[in-house]
C-alpha positions in Angstrom: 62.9 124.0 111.0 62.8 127.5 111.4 66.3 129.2 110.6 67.7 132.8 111.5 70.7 134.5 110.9 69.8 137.2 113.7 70.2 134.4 116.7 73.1 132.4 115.2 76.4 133.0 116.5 79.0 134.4 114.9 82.3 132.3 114.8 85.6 134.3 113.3 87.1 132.9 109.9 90.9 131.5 110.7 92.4 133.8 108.9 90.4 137.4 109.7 88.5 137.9 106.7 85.1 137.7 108.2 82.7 135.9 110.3 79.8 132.8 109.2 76.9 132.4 111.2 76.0 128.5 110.6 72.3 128.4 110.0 71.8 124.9 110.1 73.4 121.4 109.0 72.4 117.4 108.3 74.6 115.3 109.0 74.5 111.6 108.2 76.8 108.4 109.7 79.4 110.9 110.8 79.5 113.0 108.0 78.1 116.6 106.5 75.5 116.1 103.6 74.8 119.9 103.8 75.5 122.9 105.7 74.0 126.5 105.7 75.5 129.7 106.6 75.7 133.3 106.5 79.2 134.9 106.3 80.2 138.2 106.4 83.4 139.1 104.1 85.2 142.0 105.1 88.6 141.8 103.5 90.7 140.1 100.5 92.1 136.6 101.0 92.6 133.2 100.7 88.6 131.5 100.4 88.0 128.6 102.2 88.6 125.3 100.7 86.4 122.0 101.0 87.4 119.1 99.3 84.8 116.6 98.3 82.0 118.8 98.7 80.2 121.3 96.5 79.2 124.9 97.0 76.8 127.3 96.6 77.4 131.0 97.1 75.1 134.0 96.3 75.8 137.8 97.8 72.9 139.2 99.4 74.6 142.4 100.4 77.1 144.7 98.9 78.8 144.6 95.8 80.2 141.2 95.9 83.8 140.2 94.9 85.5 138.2 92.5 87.1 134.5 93.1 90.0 133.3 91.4 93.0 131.3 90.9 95.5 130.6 88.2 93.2 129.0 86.0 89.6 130.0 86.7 87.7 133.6 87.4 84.3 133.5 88.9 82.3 136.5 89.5 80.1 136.6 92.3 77.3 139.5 92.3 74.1 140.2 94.2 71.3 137.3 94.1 73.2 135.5 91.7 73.8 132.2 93.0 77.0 130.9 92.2 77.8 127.1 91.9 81.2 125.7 92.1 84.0 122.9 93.5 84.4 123.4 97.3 88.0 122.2 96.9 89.1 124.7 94.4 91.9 127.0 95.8 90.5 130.6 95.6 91.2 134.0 96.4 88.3 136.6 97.2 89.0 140.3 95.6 86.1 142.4 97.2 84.6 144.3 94.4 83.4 147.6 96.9 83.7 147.5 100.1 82.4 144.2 102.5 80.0 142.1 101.6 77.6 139.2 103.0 76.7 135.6 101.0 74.6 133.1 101.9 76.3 129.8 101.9 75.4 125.9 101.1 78.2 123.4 101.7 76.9 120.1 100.4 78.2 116.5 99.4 77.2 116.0 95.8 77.6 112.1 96.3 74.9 112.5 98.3 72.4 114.9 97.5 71.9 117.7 94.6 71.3 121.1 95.4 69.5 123.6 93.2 69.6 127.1 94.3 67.2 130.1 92.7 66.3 133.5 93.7 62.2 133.6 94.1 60.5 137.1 93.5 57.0 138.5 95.1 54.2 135.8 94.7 53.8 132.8 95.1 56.4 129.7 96.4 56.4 127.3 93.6 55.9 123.8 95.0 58.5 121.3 94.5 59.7 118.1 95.6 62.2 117.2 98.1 63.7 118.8 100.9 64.3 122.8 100.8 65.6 125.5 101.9 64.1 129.3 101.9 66.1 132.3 103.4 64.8 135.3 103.3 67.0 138.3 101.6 64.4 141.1 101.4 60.5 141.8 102.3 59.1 139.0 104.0 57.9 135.4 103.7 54.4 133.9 104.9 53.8 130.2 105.8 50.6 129.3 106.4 50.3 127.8 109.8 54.0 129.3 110.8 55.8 132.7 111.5 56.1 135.5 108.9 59.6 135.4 108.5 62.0 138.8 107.6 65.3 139.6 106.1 67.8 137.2 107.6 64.9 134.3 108.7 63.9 131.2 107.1 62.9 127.6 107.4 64.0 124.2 106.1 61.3 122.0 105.3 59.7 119.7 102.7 56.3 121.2 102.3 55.4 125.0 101.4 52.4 125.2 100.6 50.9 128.2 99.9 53.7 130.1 100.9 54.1 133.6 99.7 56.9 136.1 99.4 56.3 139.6 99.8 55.5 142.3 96.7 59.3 143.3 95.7 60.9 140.5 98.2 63.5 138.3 97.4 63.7 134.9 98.8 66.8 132.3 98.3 65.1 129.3 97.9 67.7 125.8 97.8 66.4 122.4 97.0 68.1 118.9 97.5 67.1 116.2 96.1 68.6 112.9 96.3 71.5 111.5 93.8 
C-alpha cells in the first residue's frame, strides 16, 4: 500500500499546536492495532495522550523538542526514533522553531513495532509486516513507484528495494506478540 504525506489531508490538533496528516491505519474487530502519521508541531503544549497504546516518534524536520512531565524528560531529535507510553501526560518544549515527526500509534497487546532509520543501500529483508517512509533522497521498489521525501509503502515484501546514496528512509516493522 502505497503511502504519502503530500495527498493526505491535514486535520488541526484540538488544541492549536499543529496539524497530522494520517498516513495510514489497521484496524482490527473495532479497534486500532496501528496508525501512521505525519504531524506538524508548531507551538509548545500539552502532547497528546493515548492510553493503552504505544508510540513511536522520530523528527524528520527541524530541531525537534523536548517531552516532559513531572517525573520523566525525553528528548526527541532528528532521525532518532523515540519509543515511549502513549498514555503518559506530556508537554512538548520546541527546541528551535517548528518541527515535523513521523508518528506510529500502536497497541502493544497486539503487535510489536520496531522502528530504525535505514541509510543509502540496500533494504535489509525482514519478516513481518513493515512500514518504509521516506525522509530524504528517494526509495526504489522493484516492480513499483520510486518514491520521494514524504512517500512510502506498507507492505510485507521488499525485496531488492534500495534507498538512494545519502537518503534516509524510516523503516517500522510489526511483528506479532
Amino acid at each position: 500500500m502505497r503511502i504519502s504525506a503530500l495527498t493526505a489531508q491535514p486535520v488541526p490538533w484540538k488544541n492549536g499546536g499543529g496539524v497530522t496528516r494520517e498516513l495510514a491505519s489497521q484496524d482490527e474487530g473495532g479497534r486500532m492495532v496501528w496508525r501512521l502519521s505525519l504531524a506538524d508541531i508548531t507551538r509548545n503544549g500539552p502532547f497528546s495522550a493515548f492510553p493503552g497504546l504505544a508510540r513511536i516518534h522520530c523528527i524528520v524536520e527541524g530541531a525537534g523538542h523536548t517531552l516532559a512531565n513531572e517525573t520523566v524528560q525525553m528528548e526527541a531529535w532528528p532521525l532518532d526514533p523515540l519509543c515511549f507510553d502513549g498514555g503518559a501526560a506530556l508537554d512538548c518544549q520546541l527546541r528551535d522553531g517548528p518541527c515535523k515527526a513521523f508518528n506510529v500509534i500502536y497497541d502493544p497487546a497486539r503487535v510489536k513495532a520496531d522502528p530504525d532509520i535505514l541509510a543509502g543501500g540496500p533494504v535489509p529483508e525482514a519478516e513481518g509486516l513493515r512500514v518504509l517512509f521516506v525522509v530524504s533522497g528517494s526509495l526504489e521498489v522493484p516492480g513499483t513507484d520510486r518514491f520521494g521525501p514524504g512517500e512510502g509503502m506498507v507492505t510485507k515484501r521488499a525485496a531488492g528495494a534500495m534507498v538512494s546514496s545519502g537518503g534516509a528512509v524510516i523503516q517500522v516493522r510489526f511483528l506479532p506478540v
